[in-house]
N, C-alpha and C positions, 0 to 999 in steps of 0.2 A: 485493283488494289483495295486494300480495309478503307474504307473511311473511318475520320474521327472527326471530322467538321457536319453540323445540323447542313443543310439546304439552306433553314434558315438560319436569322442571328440566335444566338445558342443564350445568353446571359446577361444580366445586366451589371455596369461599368462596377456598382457595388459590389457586385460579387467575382470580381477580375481578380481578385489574390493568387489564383491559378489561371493557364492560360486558359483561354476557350477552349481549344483542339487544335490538332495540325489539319492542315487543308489536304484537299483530296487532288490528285495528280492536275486534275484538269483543272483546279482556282489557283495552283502554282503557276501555270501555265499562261492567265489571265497579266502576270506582270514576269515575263520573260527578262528583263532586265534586272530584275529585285534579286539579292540574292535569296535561297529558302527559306530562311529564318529571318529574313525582315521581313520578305513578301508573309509569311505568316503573321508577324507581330501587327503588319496594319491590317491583314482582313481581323484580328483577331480586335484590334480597335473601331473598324467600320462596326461587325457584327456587333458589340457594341454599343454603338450609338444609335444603328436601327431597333435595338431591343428596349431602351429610354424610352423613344415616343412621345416623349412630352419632358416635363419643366422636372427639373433639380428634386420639386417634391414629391413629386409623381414617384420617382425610381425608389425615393426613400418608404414612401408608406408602400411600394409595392416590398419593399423588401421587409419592413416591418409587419406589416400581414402576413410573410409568411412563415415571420417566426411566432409570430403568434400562433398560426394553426400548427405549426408546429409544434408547441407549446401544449395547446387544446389535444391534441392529438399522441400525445408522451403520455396526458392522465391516465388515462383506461392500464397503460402499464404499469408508472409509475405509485399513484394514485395512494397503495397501501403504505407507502415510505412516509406519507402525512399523517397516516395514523399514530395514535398513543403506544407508547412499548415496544416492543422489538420482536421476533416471530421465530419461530424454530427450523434452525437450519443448520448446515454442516460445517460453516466454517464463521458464522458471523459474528459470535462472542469474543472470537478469535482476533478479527479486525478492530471490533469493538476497545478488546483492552489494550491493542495498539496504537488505536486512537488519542484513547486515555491514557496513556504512556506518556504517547509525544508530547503532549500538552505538559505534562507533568515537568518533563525536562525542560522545557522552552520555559514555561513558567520560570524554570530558574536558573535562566541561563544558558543553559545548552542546546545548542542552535542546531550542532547534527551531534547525536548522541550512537552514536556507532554500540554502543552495549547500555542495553536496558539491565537495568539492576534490579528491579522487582520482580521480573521474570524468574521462573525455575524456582517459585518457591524462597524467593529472596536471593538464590547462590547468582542470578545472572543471567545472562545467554548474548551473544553476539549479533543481535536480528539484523540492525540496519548498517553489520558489517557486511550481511550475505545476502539481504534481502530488498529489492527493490521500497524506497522508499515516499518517493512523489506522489503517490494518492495519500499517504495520510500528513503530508504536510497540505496538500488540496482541499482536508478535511478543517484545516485550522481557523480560516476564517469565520466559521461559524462554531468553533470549540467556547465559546462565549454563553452559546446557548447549553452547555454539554457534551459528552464526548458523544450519546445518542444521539441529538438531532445534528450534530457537527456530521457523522459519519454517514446520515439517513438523506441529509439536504446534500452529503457531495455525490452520494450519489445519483440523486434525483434529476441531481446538475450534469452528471457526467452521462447520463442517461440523454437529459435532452440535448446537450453540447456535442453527442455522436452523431445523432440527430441532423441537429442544421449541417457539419462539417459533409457529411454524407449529402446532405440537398444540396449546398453550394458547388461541391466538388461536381455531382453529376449535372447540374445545373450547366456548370460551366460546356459540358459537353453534347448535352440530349435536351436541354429545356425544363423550365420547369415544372409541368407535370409528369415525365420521366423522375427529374428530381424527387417529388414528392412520392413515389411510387418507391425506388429508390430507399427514402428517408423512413417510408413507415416499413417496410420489410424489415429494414433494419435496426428496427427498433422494436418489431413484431415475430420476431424469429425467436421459437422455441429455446433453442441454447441461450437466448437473452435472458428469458426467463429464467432457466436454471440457474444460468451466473447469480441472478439478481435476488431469486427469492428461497429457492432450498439450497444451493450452495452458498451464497449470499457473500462469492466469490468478488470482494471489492477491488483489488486490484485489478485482478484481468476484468473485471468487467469497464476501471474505469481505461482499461489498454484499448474499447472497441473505439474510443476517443481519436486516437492517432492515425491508426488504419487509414482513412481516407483523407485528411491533412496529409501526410507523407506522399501520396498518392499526387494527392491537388500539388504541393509543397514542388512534387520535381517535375508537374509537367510545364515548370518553367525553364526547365533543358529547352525546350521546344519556343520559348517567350524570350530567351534571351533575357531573364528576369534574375535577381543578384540569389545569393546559394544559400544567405542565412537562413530562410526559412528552414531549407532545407536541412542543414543541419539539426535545427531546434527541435524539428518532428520529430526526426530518428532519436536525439536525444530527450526527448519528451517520453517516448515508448518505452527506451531502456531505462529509464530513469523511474518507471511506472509499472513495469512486467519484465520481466528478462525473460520470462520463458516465450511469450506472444512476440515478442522482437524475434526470438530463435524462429519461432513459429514462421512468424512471414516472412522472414530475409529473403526465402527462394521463391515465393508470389511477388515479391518486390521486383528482384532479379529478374520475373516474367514478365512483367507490366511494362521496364524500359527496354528491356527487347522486343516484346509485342509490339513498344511505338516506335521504336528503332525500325522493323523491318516494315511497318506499316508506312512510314515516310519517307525510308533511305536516305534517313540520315544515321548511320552505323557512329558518326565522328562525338556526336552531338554525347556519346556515352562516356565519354571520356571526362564530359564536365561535371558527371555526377560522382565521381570518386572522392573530390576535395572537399565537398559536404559531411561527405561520410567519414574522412579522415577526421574533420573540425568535430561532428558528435562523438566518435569515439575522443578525441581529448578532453571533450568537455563533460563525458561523463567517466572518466577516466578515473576520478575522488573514488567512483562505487565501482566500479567492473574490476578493475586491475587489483584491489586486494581480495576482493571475491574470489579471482580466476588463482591469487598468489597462497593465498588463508586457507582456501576452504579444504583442505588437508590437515589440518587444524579443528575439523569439526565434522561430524556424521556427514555432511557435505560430499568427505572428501571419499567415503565409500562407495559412493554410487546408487544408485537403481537398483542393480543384477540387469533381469529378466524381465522384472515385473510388468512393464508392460507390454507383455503376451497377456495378462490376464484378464486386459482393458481393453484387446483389439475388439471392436462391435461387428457381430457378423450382420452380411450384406442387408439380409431382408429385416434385420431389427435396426437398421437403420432409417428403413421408412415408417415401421410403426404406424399405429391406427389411424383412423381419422381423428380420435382427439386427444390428444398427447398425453400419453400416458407415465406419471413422474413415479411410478410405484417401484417402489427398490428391495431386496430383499435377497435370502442368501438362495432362492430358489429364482431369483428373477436379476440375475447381478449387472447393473449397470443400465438398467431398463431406460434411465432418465438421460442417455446419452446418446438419442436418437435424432436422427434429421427432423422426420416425421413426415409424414405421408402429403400435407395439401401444402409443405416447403418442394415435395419430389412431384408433384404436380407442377406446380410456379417454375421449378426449372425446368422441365420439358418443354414447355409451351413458351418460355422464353428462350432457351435455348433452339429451339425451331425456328422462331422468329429473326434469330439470328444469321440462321444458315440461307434464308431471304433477303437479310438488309444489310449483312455485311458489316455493321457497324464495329468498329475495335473494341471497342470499350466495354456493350452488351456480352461480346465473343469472348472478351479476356474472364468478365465475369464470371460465364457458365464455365469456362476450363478452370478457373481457378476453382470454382465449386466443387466442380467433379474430383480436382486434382484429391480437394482437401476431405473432401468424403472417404478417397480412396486409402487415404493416409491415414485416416480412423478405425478402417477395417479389417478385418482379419486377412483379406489378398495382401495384404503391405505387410506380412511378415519379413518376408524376407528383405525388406529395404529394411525393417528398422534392424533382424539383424545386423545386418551389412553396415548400417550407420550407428550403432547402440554406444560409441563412445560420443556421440554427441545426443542421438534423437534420445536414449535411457533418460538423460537427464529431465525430458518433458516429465517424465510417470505417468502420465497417458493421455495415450493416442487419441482420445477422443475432445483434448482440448484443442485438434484442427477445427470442431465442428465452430469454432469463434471464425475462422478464416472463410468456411462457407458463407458463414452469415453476409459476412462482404460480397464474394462473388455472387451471391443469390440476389443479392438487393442490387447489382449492377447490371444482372440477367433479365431481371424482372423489368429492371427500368426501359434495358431495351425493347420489350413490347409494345412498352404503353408510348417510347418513341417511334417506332413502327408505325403506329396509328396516328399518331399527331405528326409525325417528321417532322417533328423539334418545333411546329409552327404557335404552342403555347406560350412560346418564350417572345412572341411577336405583339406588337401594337394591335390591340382589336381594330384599325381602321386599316390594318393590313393584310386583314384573312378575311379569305371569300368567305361566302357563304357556304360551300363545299366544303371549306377547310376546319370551319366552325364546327360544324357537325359531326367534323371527326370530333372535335375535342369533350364534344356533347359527350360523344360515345366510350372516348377514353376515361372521364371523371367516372362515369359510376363503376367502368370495370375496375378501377382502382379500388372504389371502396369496397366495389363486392370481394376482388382479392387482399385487401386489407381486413377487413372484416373476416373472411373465411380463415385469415392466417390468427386474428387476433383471436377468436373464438376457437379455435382447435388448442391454442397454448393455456388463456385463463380457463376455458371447462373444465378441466380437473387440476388448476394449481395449489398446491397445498399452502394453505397461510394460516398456520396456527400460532396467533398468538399468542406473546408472551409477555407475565409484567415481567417490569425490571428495574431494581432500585439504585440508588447512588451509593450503595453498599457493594451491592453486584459488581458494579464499575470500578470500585478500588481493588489493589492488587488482592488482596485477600479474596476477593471473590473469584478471581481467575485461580490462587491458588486452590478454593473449592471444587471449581471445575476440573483442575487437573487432576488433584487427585481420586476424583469420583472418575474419572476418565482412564486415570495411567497414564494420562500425556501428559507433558511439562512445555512449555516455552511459547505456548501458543502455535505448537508445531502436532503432526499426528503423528510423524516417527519416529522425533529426537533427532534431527538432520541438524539442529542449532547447537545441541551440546558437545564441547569440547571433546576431546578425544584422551583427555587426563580423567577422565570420570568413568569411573570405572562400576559404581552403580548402579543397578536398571532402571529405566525412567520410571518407571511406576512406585516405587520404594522411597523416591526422592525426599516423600513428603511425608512420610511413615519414620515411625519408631524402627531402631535395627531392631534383625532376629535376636540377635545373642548379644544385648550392651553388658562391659566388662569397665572395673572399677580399676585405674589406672591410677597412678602416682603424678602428686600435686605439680607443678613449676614451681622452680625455685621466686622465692618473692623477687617483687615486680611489682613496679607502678607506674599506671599508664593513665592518661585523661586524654581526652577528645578537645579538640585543640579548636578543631572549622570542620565543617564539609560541605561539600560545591557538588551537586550531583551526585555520582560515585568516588567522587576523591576523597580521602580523607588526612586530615595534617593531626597529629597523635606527639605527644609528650610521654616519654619513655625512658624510665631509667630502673638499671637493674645492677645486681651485680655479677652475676653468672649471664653467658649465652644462651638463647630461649629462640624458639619458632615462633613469630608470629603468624599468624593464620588471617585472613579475611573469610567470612562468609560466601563466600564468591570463589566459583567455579575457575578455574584460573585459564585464560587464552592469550596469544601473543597481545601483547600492549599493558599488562600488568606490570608497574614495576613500581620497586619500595625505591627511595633513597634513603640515608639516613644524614643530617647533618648538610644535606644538598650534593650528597654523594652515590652517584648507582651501586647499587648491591644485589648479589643474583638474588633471583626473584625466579620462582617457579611452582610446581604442584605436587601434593602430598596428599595421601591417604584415598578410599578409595572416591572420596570426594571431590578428587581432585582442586583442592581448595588453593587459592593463594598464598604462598608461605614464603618468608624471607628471616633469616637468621638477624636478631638483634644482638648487636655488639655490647661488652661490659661498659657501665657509664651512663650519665644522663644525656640524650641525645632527641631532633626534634627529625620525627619522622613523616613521611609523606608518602602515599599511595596513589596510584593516580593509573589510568587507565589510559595509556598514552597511543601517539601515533606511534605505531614502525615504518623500520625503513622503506617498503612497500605503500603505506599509507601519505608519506610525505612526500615521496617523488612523484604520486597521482595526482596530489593537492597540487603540487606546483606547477605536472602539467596540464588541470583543469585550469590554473590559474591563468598558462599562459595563452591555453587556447579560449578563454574566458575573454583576456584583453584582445587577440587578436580580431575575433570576433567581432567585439564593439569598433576596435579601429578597421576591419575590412567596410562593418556598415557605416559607419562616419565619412572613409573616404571615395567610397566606390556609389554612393548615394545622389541621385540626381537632384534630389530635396532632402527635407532632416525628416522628412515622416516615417523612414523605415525606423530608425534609429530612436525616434521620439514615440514609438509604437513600444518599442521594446523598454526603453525606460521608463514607461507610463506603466506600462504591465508588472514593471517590477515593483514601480512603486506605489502603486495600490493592492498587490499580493503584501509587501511588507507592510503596508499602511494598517491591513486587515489582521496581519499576526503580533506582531511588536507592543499593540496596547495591553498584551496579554502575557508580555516578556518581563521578564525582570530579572536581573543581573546581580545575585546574591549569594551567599552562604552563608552558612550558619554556626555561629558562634554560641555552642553550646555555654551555660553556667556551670563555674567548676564545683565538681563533686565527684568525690573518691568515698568507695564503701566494700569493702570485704564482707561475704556472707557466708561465713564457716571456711571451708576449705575449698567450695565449692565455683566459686565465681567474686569475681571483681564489678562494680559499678563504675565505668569508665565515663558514660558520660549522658544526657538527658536533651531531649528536646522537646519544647510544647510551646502552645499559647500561652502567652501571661493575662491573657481575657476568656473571655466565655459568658454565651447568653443561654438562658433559661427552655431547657427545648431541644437544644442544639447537642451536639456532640464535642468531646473535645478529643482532640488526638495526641497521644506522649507517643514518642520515639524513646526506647532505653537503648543502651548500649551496653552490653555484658562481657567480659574478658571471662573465658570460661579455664578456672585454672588447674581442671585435672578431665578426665574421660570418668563417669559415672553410671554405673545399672539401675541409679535411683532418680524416678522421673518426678521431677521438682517441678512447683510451679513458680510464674512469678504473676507477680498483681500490682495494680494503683489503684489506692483509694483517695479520694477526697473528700477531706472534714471540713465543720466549720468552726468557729472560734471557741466553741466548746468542747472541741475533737470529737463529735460526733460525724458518724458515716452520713456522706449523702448521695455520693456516686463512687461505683467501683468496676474495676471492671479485672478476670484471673483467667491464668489459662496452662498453657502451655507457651514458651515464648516461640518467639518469631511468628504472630498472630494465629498460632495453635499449630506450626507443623516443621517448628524445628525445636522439638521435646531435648531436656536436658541430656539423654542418654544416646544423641549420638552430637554431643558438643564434642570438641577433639580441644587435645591442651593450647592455649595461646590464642585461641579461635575470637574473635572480635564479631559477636552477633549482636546485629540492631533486632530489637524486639517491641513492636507496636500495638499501642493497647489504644481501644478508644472507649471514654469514658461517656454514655448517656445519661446528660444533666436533666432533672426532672422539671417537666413545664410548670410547676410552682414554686421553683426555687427562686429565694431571697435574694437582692442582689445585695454583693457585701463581698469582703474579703474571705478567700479562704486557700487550705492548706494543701497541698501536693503530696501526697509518701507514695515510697515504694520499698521491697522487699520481696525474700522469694519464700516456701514453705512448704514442708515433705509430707506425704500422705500418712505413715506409717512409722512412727507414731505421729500423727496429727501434730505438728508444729511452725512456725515460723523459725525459719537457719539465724543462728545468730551473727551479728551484725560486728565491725569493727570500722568505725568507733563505736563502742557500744549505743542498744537502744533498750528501754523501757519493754517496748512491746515489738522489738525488731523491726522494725520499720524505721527508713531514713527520707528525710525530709525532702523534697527536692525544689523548692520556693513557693511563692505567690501567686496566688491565680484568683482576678475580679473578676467576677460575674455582673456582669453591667443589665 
């Protein structure tokens, strides 16, 4: 039969959150009266206590040394995420302003913000209705420092936290310099590198995180040990990557059948399902409108084919001896290779396998091989055959994440081979003989540490780049996108609704042909509050009128008027938010709501939420599982919360018509401002006809002798929603930021704003009238 039990004791008591191993036929047999699963649970507590060997502090600093060298030993990868700026990659600006996002909203309240509004250019997008969210609420704790080092530190962390999870997990089964063999593969594996530094892929990269927790999490099938972890990992992955969750369901599926037929216990499988039932309800809030919505969104068209055009053929999977990241349209996908001294390390551990028998090392290299084969051009015809599920990856080559596992499990079984686990033992319990293996086993690790880390950094590309706190705000995202053609923080519009009927690349452009359209009947509207995306509006008119949001319109959009629903839906090729207002003065409200798909997730994350807490409360032999989990919670919110705040904003009222052209609905800014600094206005424009003439608007700020002293003009909606393609009734926020100059006086001074046509050179006149067209919009001290 496989063994999964060391010879010797395999781990120590610190690191028991997973079982040790199941025992091999013949230590079952040692307590013939036990039944299988206790007789495991006490060797699995002797082994143990023989791995201790000494006092309480002993096991502590041994385990603390070796996160330390594990630590030490993450730099050489890590290392660059400490530096200044950010570096050129293919998706990292991307996470970056999602980063910046979230902050933005928590900042003001909104705790999950399922639709970012400064995306697309201001119109929207539904990111954290479709998109795995967990690594950038992981990123918050340090958003204090910036949304750069917030995004740079988690992953630094999420780096080395794969790390240790990987050494404890194989710890618990091979010893700890298996472990540590194990730990650096896995941190030293090529595709780490691409996730981490030219894709600069945060989420999957913080998904390599879970992999082996899920792994450790259920070999407590086998411990007799309680299911919440279990649950939490599975819902930690989905909560973190959906596509790596797809990815390993069926390497999972292989791991508790590998230990199934390795210990016959086939029954023992039975107890792994209710785990899996509690993470799907408790991530229930995100999957189930994902799976119900995303028909609702590019989402919902699929893939095609496309990847066939990602399958890696065989022999460019092994690639040179030193990995080569060069990409190009004669060279396509070059950087999605195993790489040659990783197809070394599994031969050689893979052999050793076929010698020692071990499960664990065995399960490795098959799952390697599996996930290689999955990457390459021979697995056509499965993803055929599977393309309504496996299409949704877009490519095959992000299996090479799942080798990385089974290569570091592979590996580890060599360097068990040569020690037989006896590293994990008391020095006063290994011969002399036995020492000498372990002499023999440390350098071979470092020389195949070394050989793997030097084949991935020799030709890493790290170009950096500066990056300002300008870049960081939405506006700078909208530079990128439209220097790109992309919108949403997405590469092929997979986020924009399916009412948008413009091509992403245009979004942020002037139309071809703007055409001068007939004014709205008068109408008066002020800015009431706004809370994130909602906004409460005062509205009285006397004819019926569309009103329009700036914002791309998806289910959860809905007007009320008066505290009444009203249909609520999408017009023009913009598919914009639009709701008919009634004759009368009435107080209207916007609001980006749950649906009914969204509320019955909530409530059954909610109730597999409490069940959860009350299975660990009552099934708990002591309160530490339970006091683990509420401890965790409450230094994750401890670390977000002081950076929360629960507000809206109560614009000051002001109403101004500017020709025929637009209405002044409503203003927002600081009422202070220092010498140096920036200040930032939010306007609000009611645009009350369609125009071929591209107006600008502007704020200036005087001082008490109306003189200019900071301004700032453009194009509204921070230069890329030009007045010629506003649509009648359209409600566009328009942000200016004004730089105050470092020798300004401190003292009071004056606010205006106005809009003004090129041809002929003018400022639009104003109602109520103005002197010099420009309406005031209050106070502003410079301290």
């Amino acid at each position: 039969m496989i063994a999964d039990t060391p010879a010797s004791p395999p781990a120590p008591a610190s690191m028991q959150a997973g079982p040790a191993a199941v025992p091999l036929r013949s230590d079952l047999a040692a307590a013939p009266n036990q039944p299988a699963n206790r007789r495991a649970r006490l060797m699995v507590g002797s082994a143990a206590r023989r791995w201790a060997g000494g006092t309480r502090l002993q096991q502590v600093w041994r385990t603390t040394a070796s996160y330390l060298l594990l630590a030490l030993l993450t730099l050489p990868v890590g290392a660059n995420l400490l530096r200044q700026g950010f570096w050129a990659s293919g998706d990292g600006l991307h996470h970056l302003h999602r980063v910046a996002a979230l902050t933005r909203y928590l900042q003001e309240g909104v705790l999950y913000p399922r639709w970012i509004g400064e995306f697309a250019f201001g119109y929207g997008v539904p990111l954290f209705n479709f998109y795995s969210p967990l690594s950038y609420y992981l990123a918050q704790p340090a958003a204090l420092l910036g949304p750069l080092w917030a995004l740079k530190l988690a992953m630094l962390a999420g780096l080395f936290a794969s790390g240790v999870a990987l050494y404890r997990f194989t710890a618990a089964h091979l010893g700890r310099e298996a472990a540590l063999m194990a730990a650096l593969i896995y941190l030293y594996a090529p595709y780490r590198l691409v996730d981490l530094y030219p894709r600069a892929a945060f989420a999957e990269h913080m998904a390599f995180l879970w992999l082996p927790i899920i792994l450790w999490a259920y070999d407590g099938l086998w411990a007799g040990r309680r299911q919440v972890w279990q649950a939490l990992s599975w819902a930690g992955l989905l909560l973190t990557h959906s596509f790596t969750a797809l990815m390993f369901a069926p390497f999972f599926a292989l791991y508790l059948a590998g230990r199934a037929w390795a210990t016959r216990q086939w029954r023992l499988l039975w107890r792994g399902l209710p785990p899996l039932g509690l993470a799907i309800g408790l991530t229930a809030f995100f999957w189930l409108p994902l799976a119900a919505e995303a028909r609702y969104a590019g989402l919902g068209a699929g893939s095609g084919d496309g990847y066939r055009h990602h399958l890696v053929a065989p022999l460019q999977l092994v690639g040179p001896l030193l990995y080569d990241y060069a990409t190009g349209s004669d060279r396509p996908d070059t950087y999605f290779a195993f790489g040659l001294i990783p197809t070394l390390i599994l031969a050689v551990g893979a052999a050793s396998e076929l010698w020692s028998r071990r499960f664990l090392p065995l399960y490795g290299s098959v799952a390697c091989l599996a996930a290689l084969f999955l990457a390459s051009q021979p697995s056509q015809p499965i993803w055929d055959a599977a393309a309504p599920v496996l299409a949704a990856l877009q490519f095959p080559w992000r299996f090479l994440a799942i080798s990385a596992l089974g290569l570091a499990l592979s590996a580890a079984g060599l360097i068990h081979a040569i020690t037989r686990g006896r590293g994990a033992a008391a020095a006063s319990d290994i011969s002399r003989r036995e020492r000498g293996r372990l002499w023999l086993a440390r350098p071979l690790i470092a020389l195949i540490a070394g050989a793997l880390l030097v084949s991935g950094l020799a030709r890493l590309p790290f170009e950096q780049t500066a990056i300002t706190t300008r870049d960081i705000e939405p506006e700078g995202l909208w530079q990128l996108d439209r220097a790109t053609g992309q919108t949403g923080t997405t590469w092929v519009g997979e986020l924009l609704p399916i009412w948008v009927a413009e091509q992403r690349w245009a979004l942020g452009r002037p139309p071809e042909a703007p055409v001068d359209g007939p004014a709205i009947a008068a109408a008066t509207v002020r800015l009431l509050r706004r809370s994130g995306d909602d906004l409460l509006l005062w509205v009285e008119n006397s004819v019926t009128w569309p009103l329009r949001l700036h914002a791309f319109y998806s289910p959860g959009w809905q007007a009320r008027v008066d505290g009444v629903r009203v249909p609520t839906g999408a017009t023009g090729d913009m598919g914009l938010v639009t709701a008919e207002m009634p004759v009368g003065a009435h107080v209207v409200s916007i609001r980006y709501e749950a649906t009914t798909v969204r509320l019955a997730a909530r409530w059954l994350s909610i109730v597999a939420w409490a069940g959860l807490l009350f299975a660990a409360w009552r099934r708990q032999r002591s309160k530490r599982p339970l006091t683990s989990i509420l401890l965790a919670a409450a230094v994750f919110l401890a670390a977000i919360l002081p950076h929360v705040t629960l507000w809206s904003v109560q614009p000051p009222p002001v109403a101004a018509r500017f020709g025929d052209q637009a209405q002044l609905v409503g203003v927002e800014t600081s009422l202070t401002g220092r010498p140096g600094a920036r200040l930032p206005v939010r306007l609000y424009w009611l645009a009350l006809r369609s125009t071929a003439r591209n107006d600008k608007t502007f704020v200036h700020l005087v001082n008490a002798a109306g003189q200019l002293v900071a301004q700032h003009d453009g194009d509204p909606g921070g230069g890329f929603t030009p007045t010629t393609r506003w649509q009648p009734g359209e409600l566009i926020p328009d942000r200016h930021y004004l730089d105050l100059p470092p020798d300004l006086p401190a003292g009071r001074y004056r606010l205006k704003t106005g809009m003004y046509q090129l041809e002929p050179f003018r400022n639009l006149l104003t109602d109520p009238a103005s002197v010099d067209g420009r309406i005031d919009l209050g106070e502003v001290v410079i301290k």
